[in-house]
N, C-alpha and C positions, 0 to 999 in steps of 0.2 A: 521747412526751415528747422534747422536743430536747435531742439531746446540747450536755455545757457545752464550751465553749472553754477550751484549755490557754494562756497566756501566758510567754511568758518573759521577766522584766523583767532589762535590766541596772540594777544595783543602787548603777552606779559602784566608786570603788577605796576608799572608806570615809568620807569625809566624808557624815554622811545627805542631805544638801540640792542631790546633785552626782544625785541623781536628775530623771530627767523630767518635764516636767510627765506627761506620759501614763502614765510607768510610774507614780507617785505615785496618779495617778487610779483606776486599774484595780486599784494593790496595796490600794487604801482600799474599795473596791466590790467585789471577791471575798469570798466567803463561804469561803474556803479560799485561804489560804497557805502553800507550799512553802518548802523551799530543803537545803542537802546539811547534813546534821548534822556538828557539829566532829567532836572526838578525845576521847576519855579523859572523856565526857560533858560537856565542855564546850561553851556553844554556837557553832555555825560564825561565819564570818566576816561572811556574806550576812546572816544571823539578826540578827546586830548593830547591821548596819547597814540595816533597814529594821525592828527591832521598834519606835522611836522612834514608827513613821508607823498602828503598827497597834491595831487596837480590839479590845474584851476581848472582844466576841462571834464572833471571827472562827475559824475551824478553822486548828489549827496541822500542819505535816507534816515531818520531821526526816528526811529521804529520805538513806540511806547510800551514799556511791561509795566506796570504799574506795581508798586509796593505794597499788596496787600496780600489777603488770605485766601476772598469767596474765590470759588471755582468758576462763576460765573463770569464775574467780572476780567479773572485773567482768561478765561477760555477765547471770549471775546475779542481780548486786546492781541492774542496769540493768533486767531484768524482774521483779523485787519492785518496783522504786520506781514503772517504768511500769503494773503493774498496783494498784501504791494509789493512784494518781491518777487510775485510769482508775475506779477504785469510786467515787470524785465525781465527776465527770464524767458516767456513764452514768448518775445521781440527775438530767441539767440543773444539776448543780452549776460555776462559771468556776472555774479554779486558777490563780492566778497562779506561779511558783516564780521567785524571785529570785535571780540569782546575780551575786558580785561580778565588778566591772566589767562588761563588755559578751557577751549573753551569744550571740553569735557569733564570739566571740576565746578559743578556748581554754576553752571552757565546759562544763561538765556537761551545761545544757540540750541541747546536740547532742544527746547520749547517750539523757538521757529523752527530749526529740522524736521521735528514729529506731526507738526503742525502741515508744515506744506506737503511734506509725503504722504499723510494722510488727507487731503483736498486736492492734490495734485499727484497721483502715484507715479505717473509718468515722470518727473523731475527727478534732479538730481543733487543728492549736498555729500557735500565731502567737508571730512574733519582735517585739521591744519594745529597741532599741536603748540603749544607755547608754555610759558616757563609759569607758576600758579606763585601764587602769597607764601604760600609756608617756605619753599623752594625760595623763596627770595630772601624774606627774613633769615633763615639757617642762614645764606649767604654772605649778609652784612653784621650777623653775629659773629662770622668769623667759625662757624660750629658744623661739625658734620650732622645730618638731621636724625639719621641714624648709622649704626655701626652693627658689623656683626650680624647677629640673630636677634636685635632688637625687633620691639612690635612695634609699631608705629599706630595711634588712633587719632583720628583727625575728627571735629566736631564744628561743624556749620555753622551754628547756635546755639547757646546754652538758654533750654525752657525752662530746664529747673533744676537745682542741685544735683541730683539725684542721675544725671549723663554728666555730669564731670567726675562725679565718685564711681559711677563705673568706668569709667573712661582711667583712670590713676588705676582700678583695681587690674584691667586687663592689659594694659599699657605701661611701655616703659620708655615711650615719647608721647608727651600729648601735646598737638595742637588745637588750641580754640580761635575759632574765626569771629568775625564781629563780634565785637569783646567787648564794647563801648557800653550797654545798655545793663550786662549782666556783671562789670568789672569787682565792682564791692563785695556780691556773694561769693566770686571764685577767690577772690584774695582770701577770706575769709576760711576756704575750703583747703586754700593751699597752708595757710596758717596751721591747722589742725592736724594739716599731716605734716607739718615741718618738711615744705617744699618751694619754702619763698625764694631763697638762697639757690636755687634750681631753677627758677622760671625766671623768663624773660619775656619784655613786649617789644615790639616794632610796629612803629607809627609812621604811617606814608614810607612802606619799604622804596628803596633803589631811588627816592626822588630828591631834589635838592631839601624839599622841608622835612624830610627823616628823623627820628626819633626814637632813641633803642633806650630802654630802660632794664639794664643790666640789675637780678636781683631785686626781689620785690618786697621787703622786709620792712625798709619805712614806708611806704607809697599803699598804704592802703585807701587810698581814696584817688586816684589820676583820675584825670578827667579826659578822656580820652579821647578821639577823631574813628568816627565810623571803618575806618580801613587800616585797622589795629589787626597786628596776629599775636599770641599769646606760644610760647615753646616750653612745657616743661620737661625737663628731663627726670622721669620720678623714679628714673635707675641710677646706679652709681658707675658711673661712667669711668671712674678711676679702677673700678673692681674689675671692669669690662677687660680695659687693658693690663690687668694682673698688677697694677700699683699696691695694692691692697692685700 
């Protein structure tokens, strides 16, 4: 019997329709849908935004990554979820597993791909491209993300001041992702370089409860939603285009 193919769709950053045609195809043609289960039993993000597209006879999979740090505990969670996928699989069963935005940016998918290939060599996963956070926000700013010969520096999480001051020093786009926890000290940071009037945030990008906060100058304290992106532009973007 031939083993099934694993899929990883990006799922986009939440609007359902910011999917591919290809991930679309493949998530409607698997006999088995993945994706990371929420918190506190509610359903995940990904879950959400691709139940819209999915049919009642399809197999569901609520695969746990947990939020933490030790090695151990995610190594663990990594080889329970790659060996429940690998029990459809080894049936000739496809799995597609969805995750929000792209799922070579920051994804879970890595985790399970690496995980099964290394327990199961014989298997097969293939990447399926979609549209990422930053990519979205530019979007609904209405802003190109870069231009030109811009650098673009993109930051996952801010641990300590000290990667968003290099990040402004080598960069002449900066995105900061999960922004919720670290907001007060980058305002702060942008403040000193006189870069508020530059940066922008977007809150629930592309979904009806969206939130762009143009300009950051009075707003030093927002209280923000975990799935915030942050854009500063810490070039002069009129300079770029010879306004200047």
């Amino acid at each position: 019997m031939a083993i099934g193919t694993l899929y990883g769709i990006g799922a986009g950053p939440g609007d359902p329709e910011l999917l591919t045609v290809k991930a679309l195809r493949l998530l409607q043609q698997a006999p088995v849908v993945a994706y990371p289960a929420g918190i506190q039993g509610k359903p995940g993000f990904a879950e959400q935004i691709v139940t819209p597209w999915l049919k009642p006879d399809q197999t569901r999979l609520s695969l746990v990554f947990p939020y933490v740090k030790e090695p151990n505990v995610l190594m663990e969670a990594w080889q329970i979820a790659a060996e429940t996928v690998w029990s459809y699989l080894a049936q000739g069963l496809d799995v597609v597993f969805a995750s929000e935005g792209d799922v070579s940016f920051y994804s879970t998918f890595t985790y399970l791909a690496q995980m099964l290939l290394e327990l199961h060599p014989e298997a097969i996963a293939q990447t399926i491209p979609g549209v990422c956070s930053p990519l979205a926000a530019a979007a609904v700013l209405g802003l190109p993300l870069t231009v030109r010969q811009q650098r673009l520096v993109i930051l996952p999480a801010l641990y300590h001041p000290d990667d968003l001051e290099t990040a402004l020093k080598t960069g002449e786009v900066v995105v900061l992702m999960k922004l919720k926890s670290v907001y007060e000290q980058v305002w702060k940071i942008l403040e000193k370089r006189d870069l508020l009037d530059q940066s922008y945030v977007v809150e629930w990008a592309t979904l009806p409860q969206q939130v762009i906060h143009q300009g950051l100058r009075d707003k030093p304290n927002l209280n923000l939603h975990y799935f915030s992106v942050l854009i500063v532009q810490a070039a002069n973007t009129n300079a770029i285009f010879g306004k200047e």
